[in-house]
C-alpha positions in Angstrom: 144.8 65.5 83.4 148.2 66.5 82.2 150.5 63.6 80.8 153.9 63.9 82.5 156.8 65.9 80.5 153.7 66.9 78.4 155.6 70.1 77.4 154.0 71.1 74.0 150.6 71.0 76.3 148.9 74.2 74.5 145.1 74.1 76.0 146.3 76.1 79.5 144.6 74.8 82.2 141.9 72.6 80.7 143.7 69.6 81.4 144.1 70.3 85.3 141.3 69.4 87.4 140.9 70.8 91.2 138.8 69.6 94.1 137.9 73.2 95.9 137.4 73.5 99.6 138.3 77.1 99.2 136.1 79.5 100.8 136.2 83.0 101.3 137.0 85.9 99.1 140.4 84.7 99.1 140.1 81.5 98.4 137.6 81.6 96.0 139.7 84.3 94.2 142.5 81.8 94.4 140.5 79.0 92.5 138.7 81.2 90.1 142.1 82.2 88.3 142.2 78.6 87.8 139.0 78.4 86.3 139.6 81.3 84.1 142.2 79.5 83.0 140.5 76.8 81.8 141.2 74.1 85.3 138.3 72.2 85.8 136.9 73.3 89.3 134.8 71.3 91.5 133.5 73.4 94.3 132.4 71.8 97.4 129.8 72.5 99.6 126.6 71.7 101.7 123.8 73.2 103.1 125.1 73.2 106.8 128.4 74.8 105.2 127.6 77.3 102.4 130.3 79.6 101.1 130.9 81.6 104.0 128.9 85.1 103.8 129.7 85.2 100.3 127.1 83.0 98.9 124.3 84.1 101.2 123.7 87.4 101.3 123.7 87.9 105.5 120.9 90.8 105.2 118.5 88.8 103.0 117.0 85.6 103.0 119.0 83.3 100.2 117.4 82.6 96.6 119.4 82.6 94.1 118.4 85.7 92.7 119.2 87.4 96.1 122.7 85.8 95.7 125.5 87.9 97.7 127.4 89.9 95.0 130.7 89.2 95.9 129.9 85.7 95.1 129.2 85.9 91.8 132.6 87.0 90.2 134.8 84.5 92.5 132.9 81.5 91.2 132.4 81.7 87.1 133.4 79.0 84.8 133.2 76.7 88.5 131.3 73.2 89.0 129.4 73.3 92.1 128.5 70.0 94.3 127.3 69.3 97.5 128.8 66.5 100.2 128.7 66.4 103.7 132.3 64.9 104.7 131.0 64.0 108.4 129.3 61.0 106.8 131.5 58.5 106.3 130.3 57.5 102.9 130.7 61.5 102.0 134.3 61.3 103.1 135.0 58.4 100.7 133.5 60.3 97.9 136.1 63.1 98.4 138.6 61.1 98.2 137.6 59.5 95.0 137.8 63.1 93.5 140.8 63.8 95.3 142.4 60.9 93.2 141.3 61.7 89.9 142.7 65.6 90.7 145.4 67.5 90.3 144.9 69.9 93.0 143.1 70.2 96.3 142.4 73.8 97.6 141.7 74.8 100.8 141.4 78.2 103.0 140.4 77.3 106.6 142.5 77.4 109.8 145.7 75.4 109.7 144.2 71.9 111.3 140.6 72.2 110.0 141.3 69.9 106.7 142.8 67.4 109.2 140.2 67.1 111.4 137.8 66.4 108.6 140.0 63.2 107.2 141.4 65.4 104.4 144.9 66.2 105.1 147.4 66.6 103.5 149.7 63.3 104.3 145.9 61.8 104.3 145.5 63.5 100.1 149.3 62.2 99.4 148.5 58.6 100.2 145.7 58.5 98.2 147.7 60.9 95.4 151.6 60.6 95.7 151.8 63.6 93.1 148.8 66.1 94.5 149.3 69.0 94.8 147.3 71.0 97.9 147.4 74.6 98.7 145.9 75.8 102.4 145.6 79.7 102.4 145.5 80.4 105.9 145.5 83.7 107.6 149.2 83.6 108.9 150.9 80.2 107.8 151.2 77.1 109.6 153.8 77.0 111.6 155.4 79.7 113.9 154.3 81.3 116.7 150.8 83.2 115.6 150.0 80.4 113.2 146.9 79.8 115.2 145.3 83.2 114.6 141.3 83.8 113.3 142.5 85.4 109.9 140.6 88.6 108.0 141.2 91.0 105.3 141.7 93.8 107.8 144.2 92.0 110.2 146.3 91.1 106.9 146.5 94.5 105.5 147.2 95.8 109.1 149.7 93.3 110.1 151.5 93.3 106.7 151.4 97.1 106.9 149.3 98.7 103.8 146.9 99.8 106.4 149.6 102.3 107.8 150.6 103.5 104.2 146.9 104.0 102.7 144.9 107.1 103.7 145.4 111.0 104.3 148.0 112.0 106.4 145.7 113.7 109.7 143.2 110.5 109.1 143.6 106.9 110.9 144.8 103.7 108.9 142.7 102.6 106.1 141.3 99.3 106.3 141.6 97.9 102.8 139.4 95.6 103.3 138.5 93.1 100.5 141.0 94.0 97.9 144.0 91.8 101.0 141.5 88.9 100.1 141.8 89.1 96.2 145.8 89.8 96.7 146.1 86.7 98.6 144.1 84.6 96.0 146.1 86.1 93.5 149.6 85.0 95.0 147.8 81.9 95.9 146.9 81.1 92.2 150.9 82.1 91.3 152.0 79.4 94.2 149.9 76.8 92.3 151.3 77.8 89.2 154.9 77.1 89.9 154.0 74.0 91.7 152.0 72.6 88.4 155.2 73.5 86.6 157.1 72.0 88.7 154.9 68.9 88.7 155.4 68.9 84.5 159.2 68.8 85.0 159.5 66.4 87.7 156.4 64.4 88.4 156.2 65.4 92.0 153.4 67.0 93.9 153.8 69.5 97.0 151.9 71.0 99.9 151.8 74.8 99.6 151.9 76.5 103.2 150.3 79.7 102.4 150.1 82.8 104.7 147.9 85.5 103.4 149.4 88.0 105.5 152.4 87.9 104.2 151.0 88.3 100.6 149.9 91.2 101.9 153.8 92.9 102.4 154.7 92.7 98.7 152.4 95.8 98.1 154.9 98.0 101.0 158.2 96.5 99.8 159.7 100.3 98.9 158.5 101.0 102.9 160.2 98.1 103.7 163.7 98.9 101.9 163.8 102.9 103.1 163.4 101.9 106.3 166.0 99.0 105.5 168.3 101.3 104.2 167.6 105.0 105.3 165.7 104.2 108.9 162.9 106.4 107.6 159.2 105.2 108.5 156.7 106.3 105.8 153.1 106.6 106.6 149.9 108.2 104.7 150.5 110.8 102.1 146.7 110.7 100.7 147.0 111.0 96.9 150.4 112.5 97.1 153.2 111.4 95.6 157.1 111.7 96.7 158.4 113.8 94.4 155.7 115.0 91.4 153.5 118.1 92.5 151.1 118.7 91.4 149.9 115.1 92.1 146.4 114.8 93.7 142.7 114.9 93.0 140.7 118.1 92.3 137.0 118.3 92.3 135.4 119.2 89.5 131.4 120.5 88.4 129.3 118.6 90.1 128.3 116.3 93.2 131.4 113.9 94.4 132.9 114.8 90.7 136.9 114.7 90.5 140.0 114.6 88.4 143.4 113.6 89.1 146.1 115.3 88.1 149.8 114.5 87.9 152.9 116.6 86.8 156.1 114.9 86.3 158.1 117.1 84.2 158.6 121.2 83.8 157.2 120.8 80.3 153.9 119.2 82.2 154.1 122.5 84.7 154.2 124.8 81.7 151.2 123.0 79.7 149.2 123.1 82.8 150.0 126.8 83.4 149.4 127.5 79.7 145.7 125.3 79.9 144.9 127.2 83.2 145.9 130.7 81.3 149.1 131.2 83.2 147.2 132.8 86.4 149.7 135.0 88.0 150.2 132.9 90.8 151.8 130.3 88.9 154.5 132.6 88.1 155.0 133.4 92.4 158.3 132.2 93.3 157.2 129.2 95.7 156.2 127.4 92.6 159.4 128.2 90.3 160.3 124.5 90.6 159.4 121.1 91.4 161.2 121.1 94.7 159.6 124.6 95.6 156.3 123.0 94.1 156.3 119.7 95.8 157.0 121.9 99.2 154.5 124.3 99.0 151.7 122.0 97.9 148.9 122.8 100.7 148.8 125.8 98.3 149.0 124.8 95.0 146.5 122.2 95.1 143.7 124.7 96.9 144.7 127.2 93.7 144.1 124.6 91.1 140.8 122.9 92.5 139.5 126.8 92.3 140.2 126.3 88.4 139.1 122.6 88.3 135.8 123.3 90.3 134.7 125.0 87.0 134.6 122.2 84.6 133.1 119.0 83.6 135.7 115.9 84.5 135.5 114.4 81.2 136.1 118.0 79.1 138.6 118.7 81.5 140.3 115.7 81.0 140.3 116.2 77.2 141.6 119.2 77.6 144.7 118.1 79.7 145.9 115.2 77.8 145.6 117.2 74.5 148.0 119.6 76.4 150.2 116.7 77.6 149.0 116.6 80.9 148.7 113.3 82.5 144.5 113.6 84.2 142.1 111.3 84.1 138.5 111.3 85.9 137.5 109.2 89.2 135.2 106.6 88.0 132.1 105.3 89.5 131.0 101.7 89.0 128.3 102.9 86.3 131.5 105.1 84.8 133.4 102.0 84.2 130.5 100.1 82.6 130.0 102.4 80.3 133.8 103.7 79.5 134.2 103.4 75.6 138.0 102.5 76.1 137.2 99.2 78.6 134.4 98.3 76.3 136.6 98.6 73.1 139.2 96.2 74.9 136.6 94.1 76.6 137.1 94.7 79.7 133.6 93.2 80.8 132.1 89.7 80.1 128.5 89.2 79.7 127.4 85.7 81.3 123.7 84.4 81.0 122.1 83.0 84.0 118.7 80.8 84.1 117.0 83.6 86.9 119.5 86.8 87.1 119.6 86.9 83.4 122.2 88.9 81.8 125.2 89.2 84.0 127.6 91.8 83.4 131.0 90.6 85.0 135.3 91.7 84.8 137.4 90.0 82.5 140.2 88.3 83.2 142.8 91.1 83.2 145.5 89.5 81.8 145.7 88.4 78.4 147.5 85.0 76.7 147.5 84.8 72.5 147.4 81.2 72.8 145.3 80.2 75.4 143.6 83.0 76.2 141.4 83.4 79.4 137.6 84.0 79.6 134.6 83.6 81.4 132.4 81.2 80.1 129.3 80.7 82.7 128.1 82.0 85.9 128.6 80.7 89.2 127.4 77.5 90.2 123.6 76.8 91.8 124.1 74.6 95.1 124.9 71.6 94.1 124.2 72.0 90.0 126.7 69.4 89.2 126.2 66.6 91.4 124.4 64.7 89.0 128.0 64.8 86.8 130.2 64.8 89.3 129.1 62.0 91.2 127.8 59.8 87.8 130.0 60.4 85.5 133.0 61.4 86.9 132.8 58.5 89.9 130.4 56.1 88.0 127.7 55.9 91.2 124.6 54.7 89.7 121.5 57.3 89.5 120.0 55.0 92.0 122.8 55.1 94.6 123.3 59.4 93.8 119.1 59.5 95.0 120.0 57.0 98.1 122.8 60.0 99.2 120.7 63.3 98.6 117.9 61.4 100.9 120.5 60.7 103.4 121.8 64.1 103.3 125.4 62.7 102.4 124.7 64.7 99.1 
């Protein structure tokens, strides 16, 4: 663990250890930025509580080849152990890893972590300086607090719901990508609450809501209604000012482009790539206001040009003109892009029954300590044999007596 004041620390993470009750795509995203960061994680779980949906795949029966995909990518680089906290000798064991941690995660309902002995003025007595995050749906205190918490309600209830979609379609429901923004901020919170606990030596209980993590992404919504009393709502792929600005299909099945003009120069490369058609010389597209207003239009004219070509030569062909386009990619695209491969994009783990497992890098990138994925996720309980021997010293004798009892 870090040594207080230990400022010239250059290893990133490796010398933070956290106990993991996180569970859920949030959660899990939460600790995983840890563990890409070189944290030690110990995950917890047991066979009456598995990783909610995420580990079991709900449609099949679970092996670990039939592992639920989500799983996989929230839980590299992670220690996985099993203990049943309703026994009281399980409940003593956490604690014991509680007190040689630096953080405790957690992402049930606010109350849940109580109930089960673990607290946080319970994790303070045992730790004066730890550090505990819960990542709850909507906070702790106030007068919803008490709410059952999903990806939909947060985007709804934070308001990216309202702001994503076509404008004569219903909200969208952004579904998993509210989790992974909440995990996100919730990795951030810890952050600035391990620098904090560098400069000062004290440890803090992090009341997290992940609706509200979910408003950051609407802030300019936020501030023209703040300022100007205007209510935004869906525009599609459209932008506020730039037109043309959408995405044109191209030759094929479910095969696009997007396009985006910023500046008259743009307009006039397009025109000049298109072959200056004589519409584009009509007077309702002399300028980007007349543009931007009349584009119903425009875009119907231009998808009858793009129709006609492949995405990727038509893509060449407009950035070589100047023209800011770029395909829609399918998950195969993106595996096989030469550009994320030449900066690594994607990691390639080994695992002892899915073999080669192609996975995201981290997508941020540190010269000294720089992130990475170094194995796949955890099988149940893989590391309770280190964990519970050499970590907490139990003898191998007293780790069999537990697994029989079902404590681990």
């Amino acid at each position: 663990m870090f040594e207080q004041g230990d400022s010239n620390n250059k290893s990133g993470l490796s010398n933070v250890r956290v106990f993991d009750f996180a569970h859920t795509l949030s959660g899990s995203t939460c600790s995983v930025v840890l563990a890409l960061m070189g944290a030690q994680v110990i995950k917890v779980e047991y066979k009456g509580r598995l990783e909610s949906s995420m580990r079991v795949d709900r449609m099949r029966p679970w092996t670990t080849s039939r592992v639920s995909h989500v799983f996989i990518p929230t839980n590299v680089n992670k220690l996985g152990i099993t203990l049943d906290l309703k026994y009281p000798e399980g409940l003593e064991l956490a604690k014991r890893i509680v007190k040689i941690s630096n953080v405790v995660t957690a992402s049930f309902r606010p109350g849940v972590m109580d109930k089960l002995g673990m607290g946080y003025s319970v994790l303070r007595e045992i730790k004066p300086d730890i550090i505990m995050i819960s990542l709850s749906g909507h906070g702790g205190t106030g007068p919803e607090w008490s709410y059952r918490g999903y990806a939909g309600i947060y985007s709804s209830l934070g308001g990216l719901s309202e702001l994503v979609g076509y404008a004569d379609s219903p909200p969208t429901d952004t579904r998993s990508s509210a989790d992974f923004r909440a995990g996100l901020y919730g990795a951030l919170a810890i952050l600035a609450a391990l620098n904090h606990w560098q400069r000062t030596g004290e440890g803090q209980f992090i009341d997290f809501s992940q609706r509200e993590a979910n408003i950051p992404p609407v802030a300019d919504a936020i501030m023209d209604y703040t300022m100007n009393r205007r209510n935004q709502s869906r525009t599609g792929n459209r932008d506020s000012a730039m037109a043309p600005h959408n995405c044109y299909r191209c030759r094929g099945e479910d095969r696009w482009i997007s396009i985006a003009v910023g500046t008259e120069e743009e307009w006039k490369a397009l025109c000049s790539v298109m072959g200056n058609p004589d519409w584009s010389k009509e007077a309702q597209f002399s300028d980007e206001d007349r543009r931007w207003q009349n584009q119903d239009e425009l875009d119907k004219l231009i998808e009858a040009w793009t129709i006609n070509y492949d995405r990727f030569e038509l893509m060449e062909i407009l950035q070589n003109a100047g023209v800011a386009a770029m395909p829609s990619f399918d998950s195969k695209d993106l595996c096989e892009d030469r550009h994320l491969k030449e900066r690594n994009a994607l990691s390639v783990v080994e695992h002892p029954e899915l073999g080669k497992y192609h996975l995201l890098s981290p997508p941020w990138k540190l010269l000294a300590t720089p992130p990475k994925v170094t194995k796949c996720f955890p099988a149940l309980g893989e590391d309770n044999d280190y964990v519970f021997g050499e970590l907490l010293g139990l003898s191998t004798q007293e780790i069999t007596r537990l697994k029989k009892k079902g404590v681990i």
